[in-house]
C-alpha positions as CSV (number, residue, x, y, z in Angstrom):
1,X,182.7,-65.3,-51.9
2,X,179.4,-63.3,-52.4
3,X,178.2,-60.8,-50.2
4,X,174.6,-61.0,-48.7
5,X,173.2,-57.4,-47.9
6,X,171.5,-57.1,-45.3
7,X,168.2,-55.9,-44.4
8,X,167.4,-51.9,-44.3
9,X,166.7,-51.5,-40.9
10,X,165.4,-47.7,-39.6
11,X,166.5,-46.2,-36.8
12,X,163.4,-44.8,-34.4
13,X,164.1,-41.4,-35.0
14,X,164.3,-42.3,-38.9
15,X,161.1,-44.3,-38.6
16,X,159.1,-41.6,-36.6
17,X,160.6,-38.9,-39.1
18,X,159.2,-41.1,-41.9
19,X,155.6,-41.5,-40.2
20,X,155.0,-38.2,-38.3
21,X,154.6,-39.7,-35.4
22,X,156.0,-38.5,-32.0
23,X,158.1,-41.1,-29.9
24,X,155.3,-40.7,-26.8
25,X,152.7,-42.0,-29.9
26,X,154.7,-44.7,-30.9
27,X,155.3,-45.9,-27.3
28,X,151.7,-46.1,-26.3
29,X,151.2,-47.8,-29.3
30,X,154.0,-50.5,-28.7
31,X,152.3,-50.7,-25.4
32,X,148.9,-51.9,-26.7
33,X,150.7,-53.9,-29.8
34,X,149.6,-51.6,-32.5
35,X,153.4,-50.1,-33.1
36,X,155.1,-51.7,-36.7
37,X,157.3,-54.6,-35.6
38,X,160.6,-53.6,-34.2
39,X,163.7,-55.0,-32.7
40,X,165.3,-54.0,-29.7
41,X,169.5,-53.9,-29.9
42,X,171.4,-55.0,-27.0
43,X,172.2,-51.6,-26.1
44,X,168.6,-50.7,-26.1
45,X,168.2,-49.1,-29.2
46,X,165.0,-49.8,-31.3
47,X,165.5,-50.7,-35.0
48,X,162.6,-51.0,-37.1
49,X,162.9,-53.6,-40.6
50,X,161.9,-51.1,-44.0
51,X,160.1,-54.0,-45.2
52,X,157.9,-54.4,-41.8
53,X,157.0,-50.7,-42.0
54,X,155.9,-51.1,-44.8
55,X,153.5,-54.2,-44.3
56,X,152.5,-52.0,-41.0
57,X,151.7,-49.1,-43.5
58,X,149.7,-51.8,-45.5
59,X,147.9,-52.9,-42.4
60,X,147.2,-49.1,-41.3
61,X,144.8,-48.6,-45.0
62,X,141.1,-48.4,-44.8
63,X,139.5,-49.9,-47.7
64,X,135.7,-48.4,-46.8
65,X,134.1,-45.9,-45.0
């Protein structure tokens, strides 16, 4: 039997330490759709995939002025 790891997922608090953003930012920025995909637990808890930070890092870089 092989084991399958599965994906790194962030916490909120991980992800906002990670981007230094405040949780009030990153709500009104779920609330207009701009906020890195997330998932939201059962419990309520946000988890937030490493790998779609980092395509929402990607997505945040300004190529020209």
């Amino acid at each position: 039997m092989t084991y399958q790891s599965r994906p790194t997922t962030l916490t909120l608090d991980e992800a906002l330490i990670e981007i230094r953003m405040s949780r009030a930012a990153f709500y009104r920025m779920r609330a207009t759709g701009k906020a890195p995909k997330h998932m939201k637990l059962p419990n309520g808890q946000l988890r937030i995939r490493r790998t779609d930070l980092d395509a929402w890092w990607t997505e945040c870089e300004v190529t020209s002025c």
